[in-house]
C-alpha positions as CSV (number, residue, x, y, z in Angstrom):
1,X,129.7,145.0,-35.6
2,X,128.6,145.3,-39.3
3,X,131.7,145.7,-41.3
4,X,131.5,147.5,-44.9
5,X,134.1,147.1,-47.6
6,X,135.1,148.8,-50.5
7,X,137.8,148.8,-53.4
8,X,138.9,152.0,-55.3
9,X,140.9,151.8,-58.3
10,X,143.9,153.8,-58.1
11,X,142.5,157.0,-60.1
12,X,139.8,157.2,-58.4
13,X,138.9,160.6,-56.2
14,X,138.6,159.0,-52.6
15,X,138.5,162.0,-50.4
16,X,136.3,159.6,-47.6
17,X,135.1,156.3,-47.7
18,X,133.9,153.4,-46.1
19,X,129.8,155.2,-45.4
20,X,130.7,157.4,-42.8
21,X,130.1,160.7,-44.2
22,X,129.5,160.4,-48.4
23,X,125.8,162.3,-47.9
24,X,127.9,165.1,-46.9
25,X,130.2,165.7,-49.6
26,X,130.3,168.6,-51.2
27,X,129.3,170.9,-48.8
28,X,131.2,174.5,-48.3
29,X,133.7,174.5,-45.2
30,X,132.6,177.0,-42.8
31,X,136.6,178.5,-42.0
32,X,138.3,181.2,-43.0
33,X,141.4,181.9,-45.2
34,X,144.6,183.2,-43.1
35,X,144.5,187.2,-43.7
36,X,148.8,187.0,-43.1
37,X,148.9,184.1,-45.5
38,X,149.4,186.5,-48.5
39,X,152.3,188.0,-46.6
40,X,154.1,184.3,-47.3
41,X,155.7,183.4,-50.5
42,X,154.2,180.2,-51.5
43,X,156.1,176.9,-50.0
44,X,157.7,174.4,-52.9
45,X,155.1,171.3,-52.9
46,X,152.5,174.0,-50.6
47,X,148.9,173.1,-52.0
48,X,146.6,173.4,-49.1
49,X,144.2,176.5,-49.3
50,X,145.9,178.7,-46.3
51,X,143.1,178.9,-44.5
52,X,142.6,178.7,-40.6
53,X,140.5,176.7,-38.7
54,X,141.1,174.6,-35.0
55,X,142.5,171.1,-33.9
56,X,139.4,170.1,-31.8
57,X,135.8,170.3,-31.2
58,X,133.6,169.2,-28.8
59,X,130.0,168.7,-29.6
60,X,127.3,168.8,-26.1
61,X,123.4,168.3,-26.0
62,X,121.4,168.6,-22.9
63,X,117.7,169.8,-21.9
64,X,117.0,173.0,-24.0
65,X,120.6,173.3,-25.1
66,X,122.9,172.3,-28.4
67,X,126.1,173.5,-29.7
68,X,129.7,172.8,-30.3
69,X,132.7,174.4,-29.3
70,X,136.1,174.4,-31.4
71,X,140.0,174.5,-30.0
72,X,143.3,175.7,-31.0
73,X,143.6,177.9,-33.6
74,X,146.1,176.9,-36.6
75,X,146.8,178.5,-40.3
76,X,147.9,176.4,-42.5
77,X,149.7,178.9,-44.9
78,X,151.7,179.0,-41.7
79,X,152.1,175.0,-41.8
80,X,153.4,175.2,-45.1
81,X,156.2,177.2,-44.2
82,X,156.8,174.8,-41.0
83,X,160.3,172.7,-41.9
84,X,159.8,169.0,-42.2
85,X,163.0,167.5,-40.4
86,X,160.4,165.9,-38.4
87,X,162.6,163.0,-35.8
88,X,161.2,158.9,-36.9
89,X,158.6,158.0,-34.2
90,X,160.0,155.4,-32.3
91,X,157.3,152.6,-31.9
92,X,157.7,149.3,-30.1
93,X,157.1,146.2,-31.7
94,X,156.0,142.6,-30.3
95,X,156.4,139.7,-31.9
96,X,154.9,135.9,-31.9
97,X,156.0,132.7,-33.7
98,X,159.6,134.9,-33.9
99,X,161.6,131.1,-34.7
100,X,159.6,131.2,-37.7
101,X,162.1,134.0,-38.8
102,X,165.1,132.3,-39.1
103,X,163.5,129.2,-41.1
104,X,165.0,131.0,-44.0
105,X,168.3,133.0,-44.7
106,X,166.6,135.2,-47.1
107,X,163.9,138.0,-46.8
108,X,161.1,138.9,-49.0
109,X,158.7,141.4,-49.2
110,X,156.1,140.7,-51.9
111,X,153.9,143.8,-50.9
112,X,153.8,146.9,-48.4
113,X,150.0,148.1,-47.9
114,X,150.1,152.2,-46.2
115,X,147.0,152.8,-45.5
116,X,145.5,156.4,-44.3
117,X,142.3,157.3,-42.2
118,X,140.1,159.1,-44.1
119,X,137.4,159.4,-42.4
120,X,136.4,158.7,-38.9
121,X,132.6,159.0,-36.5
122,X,131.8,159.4,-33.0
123,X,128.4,159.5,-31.8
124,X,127.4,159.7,-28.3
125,X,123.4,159.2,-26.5
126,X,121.2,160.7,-23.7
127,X,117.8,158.9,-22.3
128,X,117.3,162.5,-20.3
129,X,117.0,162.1,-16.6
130,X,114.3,163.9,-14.2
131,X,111.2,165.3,-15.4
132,X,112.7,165.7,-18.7
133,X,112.7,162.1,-20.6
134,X,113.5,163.1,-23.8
135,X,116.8,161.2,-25.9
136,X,119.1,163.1,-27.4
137,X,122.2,162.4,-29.7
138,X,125.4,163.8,-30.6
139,X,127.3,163.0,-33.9
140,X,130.8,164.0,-35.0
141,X,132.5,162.9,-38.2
142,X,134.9,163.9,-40.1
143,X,136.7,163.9,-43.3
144,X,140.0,163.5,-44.9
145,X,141.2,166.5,-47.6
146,X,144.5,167.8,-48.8
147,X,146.0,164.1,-49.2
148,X,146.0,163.5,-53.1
149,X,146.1,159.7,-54.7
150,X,148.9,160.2,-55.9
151,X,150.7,161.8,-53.1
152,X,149.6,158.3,-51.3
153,X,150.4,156.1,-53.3
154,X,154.1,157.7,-53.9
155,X,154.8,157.4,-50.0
156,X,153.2,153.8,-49.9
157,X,156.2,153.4,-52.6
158,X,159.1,155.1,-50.4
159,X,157.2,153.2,-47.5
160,X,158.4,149.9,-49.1
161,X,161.8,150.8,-50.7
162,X,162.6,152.1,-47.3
163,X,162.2,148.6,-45.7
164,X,164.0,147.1,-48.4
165,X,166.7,149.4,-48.3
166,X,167.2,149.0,-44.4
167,X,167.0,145.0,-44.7
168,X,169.7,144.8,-46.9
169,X,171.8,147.4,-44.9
170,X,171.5,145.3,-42.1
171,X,173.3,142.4,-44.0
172,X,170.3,140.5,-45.1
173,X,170.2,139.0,-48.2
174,X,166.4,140.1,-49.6
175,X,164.9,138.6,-52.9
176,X,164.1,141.1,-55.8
177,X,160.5,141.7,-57.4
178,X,161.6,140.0,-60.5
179,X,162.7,136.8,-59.0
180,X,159.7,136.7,-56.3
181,X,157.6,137.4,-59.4
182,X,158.8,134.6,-60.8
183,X,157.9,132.1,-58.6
184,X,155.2,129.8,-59.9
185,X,152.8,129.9,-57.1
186,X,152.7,134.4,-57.0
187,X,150.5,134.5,-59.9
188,X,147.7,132.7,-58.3
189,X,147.6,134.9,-55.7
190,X,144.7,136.6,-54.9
191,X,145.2,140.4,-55.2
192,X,143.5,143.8,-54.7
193,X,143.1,145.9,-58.1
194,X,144.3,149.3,-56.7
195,X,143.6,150.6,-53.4
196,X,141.4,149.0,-51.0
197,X,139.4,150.8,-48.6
198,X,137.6,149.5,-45.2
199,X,135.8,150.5,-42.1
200,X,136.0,149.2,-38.5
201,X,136.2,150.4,-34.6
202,X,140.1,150.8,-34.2
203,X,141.5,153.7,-32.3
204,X,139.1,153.2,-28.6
205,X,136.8,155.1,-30.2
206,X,134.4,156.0,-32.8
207,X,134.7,153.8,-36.0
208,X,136.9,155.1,-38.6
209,X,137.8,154.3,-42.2
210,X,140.8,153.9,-44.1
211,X,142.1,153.3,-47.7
212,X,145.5,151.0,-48.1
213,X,147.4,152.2,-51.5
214,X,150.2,149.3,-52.4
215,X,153.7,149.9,-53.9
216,X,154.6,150.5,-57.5
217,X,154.2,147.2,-59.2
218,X,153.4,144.8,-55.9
219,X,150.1,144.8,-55.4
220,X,147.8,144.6,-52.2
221,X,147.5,141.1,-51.2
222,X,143.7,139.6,-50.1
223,X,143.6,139.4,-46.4
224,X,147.1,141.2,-46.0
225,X,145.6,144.9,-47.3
226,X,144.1,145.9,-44.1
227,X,140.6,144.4,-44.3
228,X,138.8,143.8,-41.1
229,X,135.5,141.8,-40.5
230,X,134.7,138.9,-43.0
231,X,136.9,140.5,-45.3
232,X,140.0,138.8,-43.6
233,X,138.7,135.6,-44.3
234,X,140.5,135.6,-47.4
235,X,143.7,135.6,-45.3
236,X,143.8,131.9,-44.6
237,X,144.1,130.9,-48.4
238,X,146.6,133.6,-49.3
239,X,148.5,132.2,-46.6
240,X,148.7,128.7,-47.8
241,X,149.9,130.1,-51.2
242,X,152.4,132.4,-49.7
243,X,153.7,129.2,-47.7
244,X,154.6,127.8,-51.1
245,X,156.4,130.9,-52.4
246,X,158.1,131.4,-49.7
247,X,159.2,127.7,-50.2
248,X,160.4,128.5,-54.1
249,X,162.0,131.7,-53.1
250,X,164.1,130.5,-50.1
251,X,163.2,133.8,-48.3
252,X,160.3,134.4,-44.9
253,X,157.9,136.8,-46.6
254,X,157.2,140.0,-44.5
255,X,153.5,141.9,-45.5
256,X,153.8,144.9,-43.5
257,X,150.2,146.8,-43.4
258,X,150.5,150.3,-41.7
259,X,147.3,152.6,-40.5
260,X,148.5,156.2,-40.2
261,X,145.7,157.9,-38.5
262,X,145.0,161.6,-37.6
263,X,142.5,162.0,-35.0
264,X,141.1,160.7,-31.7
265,X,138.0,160.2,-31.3
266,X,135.8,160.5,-27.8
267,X,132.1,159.9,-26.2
268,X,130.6,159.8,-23.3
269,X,128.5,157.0,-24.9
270,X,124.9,155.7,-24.6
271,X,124.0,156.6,-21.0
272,X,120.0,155.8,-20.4
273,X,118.7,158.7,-17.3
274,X,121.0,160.7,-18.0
275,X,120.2,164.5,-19.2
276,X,123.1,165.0,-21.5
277,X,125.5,163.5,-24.0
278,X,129.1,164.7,-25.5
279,X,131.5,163.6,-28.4
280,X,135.0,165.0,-29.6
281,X,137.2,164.6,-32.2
282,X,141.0,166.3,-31.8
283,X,143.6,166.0,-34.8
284,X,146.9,163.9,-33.7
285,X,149.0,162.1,-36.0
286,X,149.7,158.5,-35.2
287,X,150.2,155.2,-36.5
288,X,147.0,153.4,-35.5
289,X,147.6,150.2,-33.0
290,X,145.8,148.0,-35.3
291,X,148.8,148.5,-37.9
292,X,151.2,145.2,-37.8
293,X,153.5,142.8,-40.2
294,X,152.6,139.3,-40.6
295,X,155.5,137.0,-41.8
296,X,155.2,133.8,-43.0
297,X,157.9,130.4,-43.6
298,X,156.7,128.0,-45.8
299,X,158.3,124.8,-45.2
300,X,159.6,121.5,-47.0
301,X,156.5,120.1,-45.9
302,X,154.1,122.7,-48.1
303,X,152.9,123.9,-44.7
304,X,153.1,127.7,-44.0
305,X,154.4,129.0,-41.0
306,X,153.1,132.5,-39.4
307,X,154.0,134.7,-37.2
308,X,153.6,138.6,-36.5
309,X,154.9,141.8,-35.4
310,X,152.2,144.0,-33.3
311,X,152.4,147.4,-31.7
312,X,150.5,149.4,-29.5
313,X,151.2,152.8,-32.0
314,X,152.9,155.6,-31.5
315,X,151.8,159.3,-31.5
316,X,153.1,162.9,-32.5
317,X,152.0,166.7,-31.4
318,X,153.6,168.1,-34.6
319,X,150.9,169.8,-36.0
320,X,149.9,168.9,-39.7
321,X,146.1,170.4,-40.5
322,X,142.5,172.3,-39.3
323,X,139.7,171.8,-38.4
324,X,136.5,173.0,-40.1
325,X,133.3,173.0,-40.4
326,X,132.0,171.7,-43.3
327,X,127.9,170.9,-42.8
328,X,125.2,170.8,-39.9
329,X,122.3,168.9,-39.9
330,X,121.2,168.8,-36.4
331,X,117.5,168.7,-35.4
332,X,116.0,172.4,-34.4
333,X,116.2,172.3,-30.6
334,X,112.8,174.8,-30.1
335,X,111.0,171.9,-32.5
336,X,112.5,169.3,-30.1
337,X,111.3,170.9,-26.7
338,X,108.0,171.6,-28.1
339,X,107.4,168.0,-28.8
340,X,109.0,166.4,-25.9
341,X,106.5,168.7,-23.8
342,X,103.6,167.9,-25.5
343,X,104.7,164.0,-24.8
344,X,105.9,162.8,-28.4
345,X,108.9,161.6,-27.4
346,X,111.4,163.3,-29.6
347,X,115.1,162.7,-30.1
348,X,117.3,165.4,-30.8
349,X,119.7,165.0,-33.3
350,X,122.8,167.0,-33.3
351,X,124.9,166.1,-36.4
352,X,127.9,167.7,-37.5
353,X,131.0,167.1,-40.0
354,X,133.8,168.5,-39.8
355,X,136.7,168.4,-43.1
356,X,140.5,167.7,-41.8
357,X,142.5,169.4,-44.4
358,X,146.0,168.7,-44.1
359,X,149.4,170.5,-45.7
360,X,150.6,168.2,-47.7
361,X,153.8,169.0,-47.2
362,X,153.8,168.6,-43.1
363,X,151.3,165.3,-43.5
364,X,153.6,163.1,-45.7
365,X,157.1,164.2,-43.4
366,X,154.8,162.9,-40.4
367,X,154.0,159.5,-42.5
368,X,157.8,159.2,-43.4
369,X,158.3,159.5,-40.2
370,X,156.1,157.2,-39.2
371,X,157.0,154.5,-41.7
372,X,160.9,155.3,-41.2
373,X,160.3,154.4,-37.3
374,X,158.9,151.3,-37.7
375,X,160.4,150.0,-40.7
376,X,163.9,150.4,-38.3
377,X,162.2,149.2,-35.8
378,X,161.1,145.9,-37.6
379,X,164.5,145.5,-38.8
380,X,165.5,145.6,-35.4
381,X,163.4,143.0,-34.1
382,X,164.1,140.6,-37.0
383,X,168.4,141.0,-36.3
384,X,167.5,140.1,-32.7
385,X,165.0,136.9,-33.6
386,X,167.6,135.8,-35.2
387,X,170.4,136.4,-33.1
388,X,172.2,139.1,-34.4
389,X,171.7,141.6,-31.0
């Protein structure tokens, strides 16, 4: 797998990244604006265009035919008015190298990466079967919209004053920015400057890609930001200098990196004799498997210590945002016939992008709950590493 990397600085308008769809920018979304929305009065903190659209669609190519076909129906100027006392998700948490907690009484968190999917693709391929040979391919991607910069980077900053808040309920005694900035060995860290986006296959299917925003003044650490690919190799020498400041703050160091995600992704995949091929996309909030926490306790010794907490996700059916269309490139399908019979060997190409636009307001209580869940849940599993039940 080929692995592309970018970094954003914070102002910058990243509304997809990572080469999945950027050709396609621009393009007018095929949906329509909810007739009943005007019968609302406007939301507080309500910015998303009221429009309708669906929550799935299904693209299918086969001998002479071509299409897509779109589910559920949802207006968000009705989302807007939805109330946000949406429950924590409750995700479970593994952890290895747990004695490494308790090498240290205290707790620091020098960063907190949140990082949201902002684009994802699913592709799936047909060698035909019978007498009719001919390939054909069917492409899905979609986009990201309604989730502003700075709306990210604000919850990234809750995201990490809510672990810190829960640590120290729990009795723990956790080292403050100024004193972990302090320590001689943090400013030769290597960091991030602003957000940091990626690519990879995480999620079963498709690949999708993702932007990490870091906390107000603590920022994204190399190798601890959500990179994948030979991007993480810059993990193993922030590591060895995080052993040290851990060691001259008396504290482990937790770097939590979260994935929030917002679609599944599905394909019948590349299938030689076979006479048709079928992709989907469906919108579900989650936070992504590939999220986790690395800590790390640096010893007398200079060493540094690691260990990590992993999940397999967790999921919600609160609904947040459409569906719509946004641009169609597919191949002509009479063009496509008329050369596979006359033996060229054509491949048809269906192509389609679809934007996600969320409400802003129903999006960032699902991250909060997201975050909220498994910050309690790490605090959890960090009392019971170290024997407090």
């Amino acid at each position: 797998m080929t692995t592309v990397a970018f970094t954003f600085r914070r102002g910058a308008r990243t509304r997809l990244i990572a080469g999945l769809v950027l050709a396609l920018a621009g393009t007018a979304a095929a949906a329509q604006t909810d007739p009943f929305g005007a019968l609302h009065p406007a939301a507080p903190g309500a910015t998303s265009s009221g429009r309708t659209g669906s929550t799935s669609v299904t693209g299918a190519v086969g001998r002479s035919y071509a299409g897509a076909q779109a589910g559920g129906l949802v207006s968000l100027a009705q989302l807007d008015l939805t109330p946000a006392n949406i429950p924590p998700l409750t995700p479970t948490l593994q952890v290895t190298g747990a004695k490494f907690l308790a090498g240290r009484a205290k707790i620091a968190v020098p960063t907190y990466a949140l990082a949201f999917v902002h684009g994802a693709e699913v592709s799936a391929f047909a060698g035909g079967a019978g007498s009719s040979m001919a390939g054909r391919r069917t492409k899905i991607a979609t986009r990201l919209t309604g989730l502003s910069d700075t709306q990210a980077a604000a919850l990234a900053d809750e995201a990490y004053r809510d672990l810190v808040g829960r640590l120290r309920a729990a009795g723990f005694e956790v080292v403050s920015p100024e004193v972990l900035a302090a320590a001689p060995h943090m400013a030769s860290l290597s960091t991030h400057d602003g957000v940091y986006g990626a690519q990879g296959m995480i999620g079963g299917g498709g690949t999708k890609g993702w932007i990490s925003y870091p906390p107000k003044g603590a920022p994204l650490i190399k190798g601890y930001a959500g990179e994948s690919g030979m991007a993480m190799m810059a993990m193993s020498r922030s590591l060895l200098t995080l052993g040290h400041v851990s060691k001259e703050v008396d504290a482990v160091l937790l770097l939590p990196r979260l994935i929030v995600d917002h679609v599944t992704m599905e394909s019948t995949g590349r299938r030689n004799f076979v006479g048709s091929a079928q992709a989907g996309a469906e919108l579900q909030f989650g936070l992504n498997a590939a999220s986790r926490t690395d800590f790390i306790f640096g010893n007398e010794r200079g060493g540094a210590m690691p260990g990590a907490f992993t999940t397999k996700g967790a999921s919600s059916h609160e609904p947040f945002g459409i569906m719509a269309k946004a641009s169609d490139r597919s191949d002509s399908v009479g063009l496509h016939n008329a050369l596979a019979v006359a033996g060229f060997g054509s491949v048809y190409r269906q192509s389609l992008v679809y934007d996600v636009e969320v409400s802003p307001k129903r999006f960032a209580a699902l991250t909060r709950a997201a975050f909220q869940g498994y910050n309690a849940a790490l605090v959890a599993e960090i009392r019971r590493a170290r024997g407090g039940g």
